[in-house]
mmCIF entry with sequence, helices, sheets and N, C-alpha, C, O atoms, coordinates in Angstrom:
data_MODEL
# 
_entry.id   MODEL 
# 
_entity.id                         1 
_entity.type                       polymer 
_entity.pdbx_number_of_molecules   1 
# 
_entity_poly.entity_id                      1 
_entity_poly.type                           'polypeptide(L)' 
_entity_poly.nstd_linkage                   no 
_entity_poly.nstd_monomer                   no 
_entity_poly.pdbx_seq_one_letter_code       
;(UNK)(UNK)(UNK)(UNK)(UNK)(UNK)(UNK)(UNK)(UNK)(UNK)(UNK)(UNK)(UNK)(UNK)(UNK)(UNK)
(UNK)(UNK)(UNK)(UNK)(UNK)(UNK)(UNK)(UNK)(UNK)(UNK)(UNK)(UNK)(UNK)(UNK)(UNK)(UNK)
(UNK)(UNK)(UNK)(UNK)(UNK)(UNK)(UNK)(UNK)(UNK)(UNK)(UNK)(UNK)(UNK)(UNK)(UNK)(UNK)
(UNK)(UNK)
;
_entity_poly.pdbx_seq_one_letter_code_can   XXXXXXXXXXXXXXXXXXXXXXXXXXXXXXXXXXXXXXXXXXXXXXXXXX 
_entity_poly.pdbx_strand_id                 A 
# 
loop_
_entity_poly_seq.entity_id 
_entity_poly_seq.num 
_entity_poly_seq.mon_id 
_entity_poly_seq.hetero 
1 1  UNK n 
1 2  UNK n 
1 3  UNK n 
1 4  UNK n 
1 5  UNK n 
1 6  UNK n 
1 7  UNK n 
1 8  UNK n 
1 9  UNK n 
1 10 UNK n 
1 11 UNK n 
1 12 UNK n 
1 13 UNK n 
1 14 UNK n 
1 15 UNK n 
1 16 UNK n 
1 17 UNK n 
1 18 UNK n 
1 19 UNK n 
1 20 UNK n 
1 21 UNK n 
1 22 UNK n 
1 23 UNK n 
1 24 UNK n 
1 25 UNK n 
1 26 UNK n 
1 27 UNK n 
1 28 UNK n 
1 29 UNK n 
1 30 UNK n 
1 31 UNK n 
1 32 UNK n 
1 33 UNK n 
1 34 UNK n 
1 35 UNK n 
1 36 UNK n 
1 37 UNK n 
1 38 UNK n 
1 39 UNK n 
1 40 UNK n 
1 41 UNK n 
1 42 UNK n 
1 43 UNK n 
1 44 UNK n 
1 45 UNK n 
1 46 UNK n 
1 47 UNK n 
1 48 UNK n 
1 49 UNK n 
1 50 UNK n 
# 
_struct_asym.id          A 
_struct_asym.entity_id   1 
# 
loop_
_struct_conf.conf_type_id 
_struct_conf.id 
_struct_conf.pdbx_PDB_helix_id 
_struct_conf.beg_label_comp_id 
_struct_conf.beg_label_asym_id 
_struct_conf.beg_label_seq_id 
_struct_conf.pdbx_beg_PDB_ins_code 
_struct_conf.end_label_comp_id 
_struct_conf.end_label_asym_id 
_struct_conf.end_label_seq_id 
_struct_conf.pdbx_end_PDB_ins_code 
_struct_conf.beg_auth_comp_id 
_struct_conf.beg_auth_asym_id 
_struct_conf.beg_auth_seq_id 
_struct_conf.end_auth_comp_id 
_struct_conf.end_auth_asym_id 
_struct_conf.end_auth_seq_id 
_struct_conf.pdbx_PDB_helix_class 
_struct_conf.details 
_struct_conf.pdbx_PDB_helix_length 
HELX_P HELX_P1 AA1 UNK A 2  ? UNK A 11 ? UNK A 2  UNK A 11 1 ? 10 
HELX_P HELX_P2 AA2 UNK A 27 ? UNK A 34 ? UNK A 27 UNK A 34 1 ? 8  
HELX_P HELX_P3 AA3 UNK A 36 ? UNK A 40 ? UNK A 36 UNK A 40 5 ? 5  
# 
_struct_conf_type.id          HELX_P 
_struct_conf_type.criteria    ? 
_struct_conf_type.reference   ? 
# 
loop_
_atom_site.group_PDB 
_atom_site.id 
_atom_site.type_symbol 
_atom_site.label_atom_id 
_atom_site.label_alt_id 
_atom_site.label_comp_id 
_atom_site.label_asym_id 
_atom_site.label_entity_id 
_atom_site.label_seq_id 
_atom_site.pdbx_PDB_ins_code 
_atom_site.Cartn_x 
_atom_site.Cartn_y 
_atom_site.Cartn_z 
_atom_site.occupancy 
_atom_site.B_iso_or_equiv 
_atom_site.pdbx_formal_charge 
_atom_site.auth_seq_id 
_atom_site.auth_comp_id 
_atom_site.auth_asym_id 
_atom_site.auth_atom_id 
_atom_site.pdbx_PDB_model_num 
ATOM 1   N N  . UNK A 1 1  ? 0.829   -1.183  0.000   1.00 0.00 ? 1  UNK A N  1 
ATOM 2   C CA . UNK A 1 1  ? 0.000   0.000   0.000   1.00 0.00 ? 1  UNK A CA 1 
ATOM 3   C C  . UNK A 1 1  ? 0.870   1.242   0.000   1.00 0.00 ? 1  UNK A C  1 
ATOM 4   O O  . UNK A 1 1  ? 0.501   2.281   -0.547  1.00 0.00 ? 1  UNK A O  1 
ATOM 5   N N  . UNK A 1 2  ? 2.034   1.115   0.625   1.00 0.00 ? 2  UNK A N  1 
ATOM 6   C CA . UNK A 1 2  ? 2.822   2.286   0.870   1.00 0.00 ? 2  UNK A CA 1 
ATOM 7   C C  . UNK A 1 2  ? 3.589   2.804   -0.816  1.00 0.00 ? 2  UNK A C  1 
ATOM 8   O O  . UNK A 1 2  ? 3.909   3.843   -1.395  1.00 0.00 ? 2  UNK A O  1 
ATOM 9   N N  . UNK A 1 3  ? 3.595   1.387   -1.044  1.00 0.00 ? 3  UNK A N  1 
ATOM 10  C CA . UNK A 1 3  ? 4.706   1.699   -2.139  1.00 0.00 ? 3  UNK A CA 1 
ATOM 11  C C  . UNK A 1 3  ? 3.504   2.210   -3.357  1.00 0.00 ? 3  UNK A C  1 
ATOM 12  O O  . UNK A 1 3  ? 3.970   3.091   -4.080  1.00 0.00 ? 3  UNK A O  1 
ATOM 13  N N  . UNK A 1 4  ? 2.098   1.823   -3.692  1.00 0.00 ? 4  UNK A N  1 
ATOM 14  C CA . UNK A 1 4  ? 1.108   2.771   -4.150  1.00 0.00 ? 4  UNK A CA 1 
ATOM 15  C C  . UNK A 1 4  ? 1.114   3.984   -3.885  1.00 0.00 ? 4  UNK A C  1 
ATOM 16  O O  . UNK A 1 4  ? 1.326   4.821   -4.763  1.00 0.00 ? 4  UNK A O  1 
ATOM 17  N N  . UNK A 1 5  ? 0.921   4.247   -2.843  1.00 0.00 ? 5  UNK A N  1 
ATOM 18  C CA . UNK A 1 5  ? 0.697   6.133   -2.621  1.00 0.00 ? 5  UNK A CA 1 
ATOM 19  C C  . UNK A 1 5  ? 1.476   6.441   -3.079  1.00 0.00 ? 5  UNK A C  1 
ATOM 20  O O  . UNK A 1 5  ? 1.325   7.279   -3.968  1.00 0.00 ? 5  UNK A O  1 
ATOM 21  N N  . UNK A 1 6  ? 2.761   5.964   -2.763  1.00 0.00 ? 6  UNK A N  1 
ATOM 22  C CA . UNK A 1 6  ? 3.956   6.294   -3.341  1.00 0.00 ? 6  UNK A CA 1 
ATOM 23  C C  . UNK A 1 6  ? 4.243   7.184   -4.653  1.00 0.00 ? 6  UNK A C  1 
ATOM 24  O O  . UNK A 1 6  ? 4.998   8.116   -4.931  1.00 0.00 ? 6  UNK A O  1 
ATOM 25  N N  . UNK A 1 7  ? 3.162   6.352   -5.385  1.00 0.00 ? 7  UNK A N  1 
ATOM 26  C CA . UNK A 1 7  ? 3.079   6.108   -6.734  1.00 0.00 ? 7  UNK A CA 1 
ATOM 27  C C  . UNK A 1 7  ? 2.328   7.545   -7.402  1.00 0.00 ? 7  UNK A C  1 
ATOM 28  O O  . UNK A 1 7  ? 2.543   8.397   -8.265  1.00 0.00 ? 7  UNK A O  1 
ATOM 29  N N  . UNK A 1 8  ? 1.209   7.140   -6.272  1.00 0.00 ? 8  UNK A N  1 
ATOM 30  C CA . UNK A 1 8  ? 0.407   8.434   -6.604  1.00 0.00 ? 8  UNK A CA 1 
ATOM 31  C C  . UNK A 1 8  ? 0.696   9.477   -6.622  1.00 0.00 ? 8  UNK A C  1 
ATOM 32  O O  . UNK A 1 8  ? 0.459   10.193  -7.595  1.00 0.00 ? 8  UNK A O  1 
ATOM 33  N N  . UNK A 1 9  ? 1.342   9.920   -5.478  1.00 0.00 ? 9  UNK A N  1 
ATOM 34  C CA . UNK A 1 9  ? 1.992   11.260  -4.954  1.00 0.00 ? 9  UNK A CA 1 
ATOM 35  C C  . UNK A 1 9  ? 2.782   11.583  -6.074  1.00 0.00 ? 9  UNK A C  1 
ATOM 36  O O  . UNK A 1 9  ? 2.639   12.633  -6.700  1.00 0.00 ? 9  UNK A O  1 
ATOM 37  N N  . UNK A 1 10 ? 3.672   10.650  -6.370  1.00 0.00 ? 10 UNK A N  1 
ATOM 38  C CA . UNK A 1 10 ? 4.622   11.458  -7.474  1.00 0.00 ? 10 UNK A CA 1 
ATOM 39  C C  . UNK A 1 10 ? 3.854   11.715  -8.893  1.00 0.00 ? 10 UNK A C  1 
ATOM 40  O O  . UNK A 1 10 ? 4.092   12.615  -9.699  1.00 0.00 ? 10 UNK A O  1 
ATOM 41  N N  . UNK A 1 11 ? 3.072   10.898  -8.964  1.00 0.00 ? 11 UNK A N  1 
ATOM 42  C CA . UNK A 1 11 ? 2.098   11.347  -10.265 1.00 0.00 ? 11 UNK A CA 1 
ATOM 43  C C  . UNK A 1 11 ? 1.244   12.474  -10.593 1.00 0.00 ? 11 UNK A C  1 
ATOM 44  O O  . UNK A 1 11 ? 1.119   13.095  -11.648 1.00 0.00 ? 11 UNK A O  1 
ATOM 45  N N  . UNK A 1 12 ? 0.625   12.618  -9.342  1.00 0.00 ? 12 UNK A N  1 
ATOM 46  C CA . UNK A 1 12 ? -0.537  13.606  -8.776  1.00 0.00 ? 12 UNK A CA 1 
ATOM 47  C C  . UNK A 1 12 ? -0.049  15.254  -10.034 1.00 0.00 ? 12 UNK A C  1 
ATOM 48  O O  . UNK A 1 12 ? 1.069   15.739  -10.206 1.00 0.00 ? 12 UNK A O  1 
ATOM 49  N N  . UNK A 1 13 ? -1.298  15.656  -10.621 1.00 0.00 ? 13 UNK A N  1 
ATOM 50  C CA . UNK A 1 13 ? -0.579  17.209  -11.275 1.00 0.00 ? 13 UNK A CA 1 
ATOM 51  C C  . UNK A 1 13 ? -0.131  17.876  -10.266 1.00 0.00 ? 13 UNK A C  1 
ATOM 52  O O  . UNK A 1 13 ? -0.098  17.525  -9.087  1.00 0.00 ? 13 UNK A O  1 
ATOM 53  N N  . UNK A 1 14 ? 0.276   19.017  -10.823 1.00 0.00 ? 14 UNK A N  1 
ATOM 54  C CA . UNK A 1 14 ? 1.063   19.767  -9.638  1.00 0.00 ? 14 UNK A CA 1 
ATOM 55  C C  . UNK A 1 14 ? 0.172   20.544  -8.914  1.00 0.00 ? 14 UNK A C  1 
ATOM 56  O O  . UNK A 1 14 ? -0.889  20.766  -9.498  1.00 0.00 ? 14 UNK A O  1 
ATOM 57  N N  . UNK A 1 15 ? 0.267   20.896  -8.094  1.00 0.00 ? 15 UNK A N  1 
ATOM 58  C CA . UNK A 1 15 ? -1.367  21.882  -7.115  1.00 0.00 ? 15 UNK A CA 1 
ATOM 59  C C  . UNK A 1 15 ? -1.634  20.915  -6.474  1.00 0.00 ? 15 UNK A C  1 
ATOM 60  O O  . UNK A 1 15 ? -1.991  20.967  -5.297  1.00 0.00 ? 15 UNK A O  1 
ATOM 61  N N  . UNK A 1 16 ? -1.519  19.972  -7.074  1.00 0.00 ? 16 UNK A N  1 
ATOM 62  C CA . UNK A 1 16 ? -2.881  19.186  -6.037  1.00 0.00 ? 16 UNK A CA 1 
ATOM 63  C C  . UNK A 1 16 ? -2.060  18.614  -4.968  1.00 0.00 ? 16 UNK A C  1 
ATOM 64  O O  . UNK A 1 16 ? -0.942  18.117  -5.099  1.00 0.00 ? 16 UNK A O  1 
ATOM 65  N N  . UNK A 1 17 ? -2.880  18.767  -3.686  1.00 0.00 ? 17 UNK A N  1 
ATOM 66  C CA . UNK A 1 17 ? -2.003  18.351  -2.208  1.00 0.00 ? 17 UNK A CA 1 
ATOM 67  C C  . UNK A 1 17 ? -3.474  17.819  -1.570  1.00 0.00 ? 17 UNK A C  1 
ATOM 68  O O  . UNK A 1 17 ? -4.638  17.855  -1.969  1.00 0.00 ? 17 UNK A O  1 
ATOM 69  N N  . UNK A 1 18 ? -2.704  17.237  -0.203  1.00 0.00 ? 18 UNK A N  1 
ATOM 70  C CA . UNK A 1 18 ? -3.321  15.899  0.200   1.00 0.00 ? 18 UNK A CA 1 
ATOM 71  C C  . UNK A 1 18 ? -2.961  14.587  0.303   1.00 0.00 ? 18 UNK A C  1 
ATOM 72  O O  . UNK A 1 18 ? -3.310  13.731  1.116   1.00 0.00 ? 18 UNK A O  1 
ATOM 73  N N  . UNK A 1 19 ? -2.208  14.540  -0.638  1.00 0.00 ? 19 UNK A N  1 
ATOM 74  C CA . UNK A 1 19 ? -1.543  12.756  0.166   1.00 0.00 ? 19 UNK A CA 1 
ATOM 75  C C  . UNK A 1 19 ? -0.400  13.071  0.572   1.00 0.00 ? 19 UNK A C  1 
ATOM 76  O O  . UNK A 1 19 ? 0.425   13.650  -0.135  1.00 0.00 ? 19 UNK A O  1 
ATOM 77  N N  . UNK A 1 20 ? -0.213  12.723  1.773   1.00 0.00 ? 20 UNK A N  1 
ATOM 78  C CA . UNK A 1 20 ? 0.446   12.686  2.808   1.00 0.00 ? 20 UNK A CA 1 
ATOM 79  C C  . UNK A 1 20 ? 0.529   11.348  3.464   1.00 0.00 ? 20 UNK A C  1 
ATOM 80  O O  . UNK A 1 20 ? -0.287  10.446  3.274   1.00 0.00 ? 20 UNK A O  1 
ATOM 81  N N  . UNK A 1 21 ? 1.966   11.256  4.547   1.00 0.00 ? 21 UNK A N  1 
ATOM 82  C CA . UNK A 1 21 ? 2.356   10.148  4.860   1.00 0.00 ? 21 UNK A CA 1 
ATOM 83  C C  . UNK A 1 21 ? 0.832   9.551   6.437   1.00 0.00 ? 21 UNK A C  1 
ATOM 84  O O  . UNK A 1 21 ? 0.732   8.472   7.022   1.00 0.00 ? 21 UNK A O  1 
ATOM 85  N N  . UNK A 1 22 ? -0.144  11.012  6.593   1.00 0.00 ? 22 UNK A N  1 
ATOM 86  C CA . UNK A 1 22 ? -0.474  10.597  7.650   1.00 0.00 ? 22 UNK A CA 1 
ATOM 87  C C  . UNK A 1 22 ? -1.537  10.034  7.066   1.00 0.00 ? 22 UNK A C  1 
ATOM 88  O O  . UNK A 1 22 ? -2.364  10.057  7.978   1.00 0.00 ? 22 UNK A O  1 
ATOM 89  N N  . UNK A 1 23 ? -2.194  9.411   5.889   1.00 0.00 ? 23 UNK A N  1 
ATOM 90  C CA . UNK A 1 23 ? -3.454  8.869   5.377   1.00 0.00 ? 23 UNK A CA 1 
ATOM 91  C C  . UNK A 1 23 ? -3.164  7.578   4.933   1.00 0.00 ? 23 UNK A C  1 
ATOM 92  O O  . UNK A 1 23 ? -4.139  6.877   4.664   1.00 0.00 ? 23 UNK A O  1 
ATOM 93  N N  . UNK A 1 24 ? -1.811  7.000   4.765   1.00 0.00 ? 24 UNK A N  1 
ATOM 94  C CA . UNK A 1 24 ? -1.739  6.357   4.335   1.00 0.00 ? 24 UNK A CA 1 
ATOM 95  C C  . UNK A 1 24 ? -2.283  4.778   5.058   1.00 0.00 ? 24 UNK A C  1 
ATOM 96  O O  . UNK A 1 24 ? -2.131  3.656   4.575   1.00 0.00 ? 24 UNK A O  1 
ATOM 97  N N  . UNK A 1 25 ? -2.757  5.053   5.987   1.00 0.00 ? 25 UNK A N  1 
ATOM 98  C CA . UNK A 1 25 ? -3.340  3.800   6.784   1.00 0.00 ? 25 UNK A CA 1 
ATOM 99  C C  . UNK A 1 25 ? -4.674  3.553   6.735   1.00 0.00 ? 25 UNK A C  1 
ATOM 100 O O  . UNK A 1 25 ? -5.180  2.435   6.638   1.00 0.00 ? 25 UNK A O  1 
ATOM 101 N N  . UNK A 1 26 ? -5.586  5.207   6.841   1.00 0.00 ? 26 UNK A N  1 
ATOM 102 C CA . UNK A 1 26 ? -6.899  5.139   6.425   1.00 0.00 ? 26 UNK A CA 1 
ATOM 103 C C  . UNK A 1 26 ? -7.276  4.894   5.075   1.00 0.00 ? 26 UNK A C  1 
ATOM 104 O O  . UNK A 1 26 ? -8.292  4.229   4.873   1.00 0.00 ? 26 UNK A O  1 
ATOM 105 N N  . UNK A 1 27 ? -6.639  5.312   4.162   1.00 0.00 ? 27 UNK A N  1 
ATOM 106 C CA . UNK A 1 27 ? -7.238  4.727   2.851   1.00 0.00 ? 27 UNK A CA 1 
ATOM 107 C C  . UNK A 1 27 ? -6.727  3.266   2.394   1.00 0.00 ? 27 UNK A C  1 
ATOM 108 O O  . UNK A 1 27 ? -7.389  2.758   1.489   1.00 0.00 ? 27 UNK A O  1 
ATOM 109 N N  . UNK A 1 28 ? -5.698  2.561   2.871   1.00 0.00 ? 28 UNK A N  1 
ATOM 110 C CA . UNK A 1 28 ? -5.312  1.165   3.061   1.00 0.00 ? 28 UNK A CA 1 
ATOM 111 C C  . UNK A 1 28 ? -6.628  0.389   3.741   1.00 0.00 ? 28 UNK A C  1 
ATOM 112 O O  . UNK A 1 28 ? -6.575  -0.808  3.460   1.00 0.00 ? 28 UNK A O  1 
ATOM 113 N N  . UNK A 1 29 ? -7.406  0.615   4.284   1.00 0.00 ? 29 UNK A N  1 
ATOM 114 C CA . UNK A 1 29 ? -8.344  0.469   5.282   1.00 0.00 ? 29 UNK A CA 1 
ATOM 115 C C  . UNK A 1 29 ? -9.545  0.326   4.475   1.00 0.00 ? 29 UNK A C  1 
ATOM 116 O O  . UNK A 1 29 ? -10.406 -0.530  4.273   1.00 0.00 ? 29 UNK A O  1 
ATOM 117 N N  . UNK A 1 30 ? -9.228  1.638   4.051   1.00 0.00 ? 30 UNK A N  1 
ATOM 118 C CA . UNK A 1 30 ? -10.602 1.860   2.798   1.00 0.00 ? 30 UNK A CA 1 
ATOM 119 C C  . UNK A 1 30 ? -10.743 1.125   1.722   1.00 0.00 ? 30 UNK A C  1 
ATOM 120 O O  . UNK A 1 30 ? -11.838 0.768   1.287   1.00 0.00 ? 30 UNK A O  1 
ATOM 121 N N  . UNK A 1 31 ? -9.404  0.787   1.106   1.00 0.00 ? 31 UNK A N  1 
ATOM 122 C CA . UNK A 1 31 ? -9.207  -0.059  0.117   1.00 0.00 ? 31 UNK A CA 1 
ATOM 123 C C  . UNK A 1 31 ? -9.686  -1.381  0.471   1.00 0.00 ? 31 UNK A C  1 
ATOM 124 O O  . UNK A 1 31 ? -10.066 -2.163  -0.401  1.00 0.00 ? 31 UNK A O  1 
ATOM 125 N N  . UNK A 1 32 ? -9.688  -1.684  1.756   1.00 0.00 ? 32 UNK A N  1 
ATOM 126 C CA . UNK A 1 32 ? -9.808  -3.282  2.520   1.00 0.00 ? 32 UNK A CA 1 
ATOM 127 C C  . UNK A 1 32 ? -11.282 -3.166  2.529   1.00 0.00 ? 32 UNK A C  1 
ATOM 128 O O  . UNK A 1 32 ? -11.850 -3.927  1.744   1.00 0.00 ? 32 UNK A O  1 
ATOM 129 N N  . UNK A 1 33 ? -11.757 -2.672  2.978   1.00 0.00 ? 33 UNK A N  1 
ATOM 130 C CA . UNK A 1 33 ? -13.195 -2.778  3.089   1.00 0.00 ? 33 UNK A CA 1 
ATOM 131 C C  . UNK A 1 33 ? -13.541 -2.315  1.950   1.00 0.00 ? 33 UNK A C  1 
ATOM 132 O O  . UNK A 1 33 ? -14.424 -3.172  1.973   1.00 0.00 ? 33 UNK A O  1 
ATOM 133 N N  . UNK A 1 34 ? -13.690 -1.851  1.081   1.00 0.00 ? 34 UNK A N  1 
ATOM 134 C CA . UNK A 1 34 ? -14.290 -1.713  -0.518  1.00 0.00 ? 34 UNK A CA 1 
ATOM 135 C C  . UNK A 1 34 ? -13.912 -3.399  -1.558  1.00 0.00 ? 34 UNK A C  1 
ATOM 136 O O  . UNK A 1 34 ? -14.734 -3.956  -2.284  1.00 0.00 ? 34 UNK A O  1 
ATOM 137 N N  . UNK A 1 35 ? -12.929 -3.715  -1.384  1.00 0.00 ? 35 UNK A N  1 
ATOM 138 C CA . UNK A 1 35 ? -12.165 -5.266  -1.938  1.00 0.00 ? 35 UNK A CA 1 
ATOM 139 C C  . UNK A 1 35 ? -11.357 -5.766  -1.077  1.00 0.00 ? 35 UNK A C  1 
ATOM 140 O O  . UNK A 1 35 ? -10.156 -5.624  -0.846  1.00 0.00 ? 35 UNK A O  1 
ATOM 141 N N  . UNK A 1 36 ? -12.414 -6.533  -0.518  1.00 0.00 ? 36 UNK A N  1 
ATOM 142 C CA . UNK A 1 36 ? -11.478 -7.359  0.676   1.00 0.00 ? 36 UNK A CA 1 
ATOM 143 C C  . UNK A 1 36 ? -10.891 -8.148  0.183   1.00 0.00 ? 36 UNK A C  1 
ATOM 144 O O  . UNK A 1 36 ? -9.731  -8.127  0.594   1.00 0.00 ? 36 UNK A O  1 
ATOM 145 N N  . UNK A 1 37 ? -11.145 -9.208  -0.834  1.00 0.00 ? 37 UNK A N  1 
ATOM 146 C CA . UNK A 1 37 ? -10.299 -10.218 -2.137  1.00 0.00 ? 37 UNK A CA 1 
ATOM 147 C C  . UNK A 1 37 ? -8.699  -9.661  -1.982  1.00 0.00 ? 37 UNK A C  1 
ATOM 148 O O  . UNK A 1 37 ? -7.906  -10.596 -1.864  1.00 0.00 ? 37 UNK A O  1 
ATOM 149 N N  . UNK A 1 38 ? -8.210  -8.597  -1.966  1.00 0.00 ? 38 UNK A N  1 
ATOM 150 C CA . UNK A 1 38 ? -6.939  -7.618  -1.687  1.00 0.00 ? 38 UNK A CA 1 
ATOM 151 C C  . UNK A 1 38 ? -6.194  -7.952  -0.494  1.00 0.00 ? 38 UNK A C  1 
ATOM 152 O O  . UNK A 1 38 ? -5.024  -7.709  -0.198  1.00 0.00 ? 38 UNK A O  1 
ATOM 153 N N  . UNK A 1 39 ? -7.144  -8.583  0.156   1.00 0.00 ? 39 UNK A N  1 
ATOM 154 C CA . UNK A 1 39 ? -6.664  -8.451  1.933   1.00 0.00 ? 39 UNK A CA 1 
ATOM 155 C C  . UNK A 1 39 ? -4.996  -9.671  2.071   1.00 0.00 ? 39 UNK A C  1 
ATOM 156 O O  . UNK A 1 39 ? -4.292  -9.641  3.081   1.00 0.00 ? 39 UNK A O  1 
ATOM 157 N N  . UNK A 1 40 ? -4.741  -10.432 1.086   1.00 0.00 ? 40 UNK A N  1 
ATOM 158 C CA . UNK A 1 40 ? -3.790  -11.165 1.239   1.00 0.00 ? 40 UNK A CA 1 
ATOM 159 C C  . UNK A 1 40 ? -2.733  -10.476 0.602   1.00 0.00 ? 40 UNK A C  1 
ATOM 160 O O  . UNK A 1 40 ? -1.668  -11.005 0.919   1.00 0.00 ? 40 UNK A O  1 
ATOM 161 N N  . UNK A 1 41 ? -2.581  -9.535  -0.150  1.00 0.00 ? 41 UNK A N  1 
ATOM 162 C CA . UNK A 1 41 ? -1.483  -8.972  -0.527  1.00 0.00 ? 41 UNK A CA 1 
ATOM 163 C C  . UNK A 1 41 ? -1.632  -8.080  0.319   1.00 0.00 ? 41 UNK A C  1 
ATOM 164 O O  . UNK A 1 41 ? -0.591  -8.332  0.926   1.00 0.00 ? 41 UNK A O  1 
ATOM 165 N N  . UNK A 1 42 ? -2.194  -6.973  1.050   1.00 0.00 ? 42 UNK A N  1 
ATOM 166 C CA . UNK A 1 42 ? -1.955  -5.453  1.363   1.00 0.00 ? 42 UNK A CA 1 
ATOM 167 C C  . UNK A 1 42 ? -2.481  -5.808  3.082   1.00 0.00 ? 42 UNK A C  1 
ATOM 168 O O  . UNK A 1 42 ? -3.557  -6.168  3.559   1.00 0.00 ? 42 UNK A O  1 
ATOM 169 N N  . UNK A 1 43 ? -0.713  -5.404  3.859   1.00 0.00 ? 43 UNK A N  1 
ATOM 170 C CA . UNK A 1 43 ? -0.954  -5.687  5.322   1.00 0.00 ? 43 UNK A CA 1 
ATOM 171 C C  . UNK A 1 43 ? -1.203  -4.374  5.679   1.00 0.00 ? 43 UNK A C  1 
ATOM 172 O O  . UNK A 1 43 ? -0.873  -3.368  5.052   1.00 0.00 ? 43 UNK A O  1 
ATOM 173 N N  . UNK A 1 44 ? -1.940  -4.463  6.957   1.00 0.00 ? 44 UNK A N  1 
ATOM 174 C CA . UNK A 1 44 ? -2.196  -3.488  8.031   1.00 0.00 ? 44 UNK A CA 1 
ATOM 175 C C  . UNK A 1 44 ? -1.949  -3.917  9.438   1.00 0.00 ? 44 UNK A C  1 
ATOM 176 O O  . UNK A 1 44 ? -2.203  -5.047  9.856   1.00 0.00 ? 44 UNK A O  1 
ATOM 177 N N  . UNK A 1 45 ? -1.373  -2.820  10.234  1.00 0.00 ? 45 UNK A N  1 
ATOM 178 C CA . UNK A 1 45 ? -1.241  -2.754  11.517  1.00 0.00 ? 45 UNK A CA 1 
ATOM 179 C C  . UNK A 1 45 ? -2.425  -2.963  12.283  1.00 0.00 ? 45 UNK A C  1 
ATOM 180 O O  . UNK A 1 45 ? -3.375  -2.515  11.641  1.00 0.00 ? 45 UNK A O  1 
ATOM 181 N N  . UNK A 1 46 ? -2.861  -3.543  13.596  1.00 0.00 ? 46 UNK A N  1 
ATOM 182 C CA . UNK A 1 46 ? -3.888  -3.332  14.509  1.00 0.00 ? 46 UNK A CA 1 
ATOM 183 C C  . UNK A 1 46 ? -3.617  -1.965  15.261  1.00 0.00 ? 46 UNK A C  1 
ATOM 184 O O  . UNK A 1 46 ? -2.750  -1.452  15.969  1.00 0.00 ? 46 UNK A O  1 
ATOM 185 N N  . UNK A 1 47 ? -4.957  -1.640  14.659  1.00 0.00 ? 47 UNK A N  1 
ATOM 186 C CA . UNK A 1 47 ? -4.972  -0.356  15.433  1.00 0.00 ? 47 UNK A CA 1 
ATOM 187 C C  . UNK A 1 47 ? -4.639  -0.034  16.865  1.00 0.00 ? 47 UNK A C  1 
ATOM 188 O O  . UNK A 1 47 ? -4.757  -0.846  17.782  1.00 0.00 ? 47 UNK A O  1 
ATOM 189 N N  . UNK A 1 48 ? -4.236  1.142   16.989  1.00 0.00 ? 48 UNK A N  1 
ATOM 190 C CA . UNK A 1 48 ? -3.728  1.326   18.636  1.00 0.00 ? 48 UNK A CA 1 
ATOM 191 C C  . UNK A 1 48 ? -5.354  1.912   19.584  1.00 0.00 ? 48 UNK A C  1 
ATOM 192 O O  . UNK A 1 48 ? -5.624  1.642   20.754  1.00 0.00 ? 48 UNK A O  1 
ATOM 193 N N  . UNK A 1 49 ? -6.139  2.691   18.677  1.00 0.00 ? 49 UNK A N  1 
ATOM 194 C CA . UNK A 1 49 ? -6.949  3.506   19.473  1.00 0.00 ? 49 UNK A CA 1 
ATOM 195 C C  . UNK A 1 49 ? -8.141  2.693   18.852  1.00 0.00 ? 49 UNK A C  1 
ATOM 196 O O  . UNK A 1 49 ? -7.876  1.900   17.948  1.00 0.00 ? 49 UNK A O  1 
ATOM 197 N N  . UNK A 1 50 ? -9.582  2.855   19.327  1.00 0.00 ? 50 UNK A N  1 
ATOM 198 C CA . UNK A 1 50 ? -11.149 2.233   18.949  1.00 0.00 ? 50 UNK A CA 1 
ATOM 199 C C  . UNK A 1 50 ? -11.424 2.967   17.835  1.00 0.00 ? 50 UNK A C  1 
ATOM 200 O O  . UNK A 1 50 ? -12.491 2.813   17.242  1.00 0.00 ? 50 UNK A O  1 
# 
């Protein structure tokens, strides 16, 4: 997942801001629950907080 954003960020036109290193867990998340089929390639941490 990391190495995606990755991907994005450097692609993204120029202006546009918003991906940042601090989202990169919530939309990993998002990605999981939209196609869970995904869930064996793309790990996530257990969350610390509810």
């Amino acid at each position: 997942m990391k190495a995606l954003f990755e991907a994005l960020r450097w692609s993204r036109p120029v202006g546009v801001k918003g991906l940042n290193n601090n989202y990169t867990a919530l939309y990993a998340r998002r990605l999981l629950a939209a196609h869970p089929q995904w869930a064996s390639v793309i790990e996530v941490r257990r969350r610390r907080t509810p």
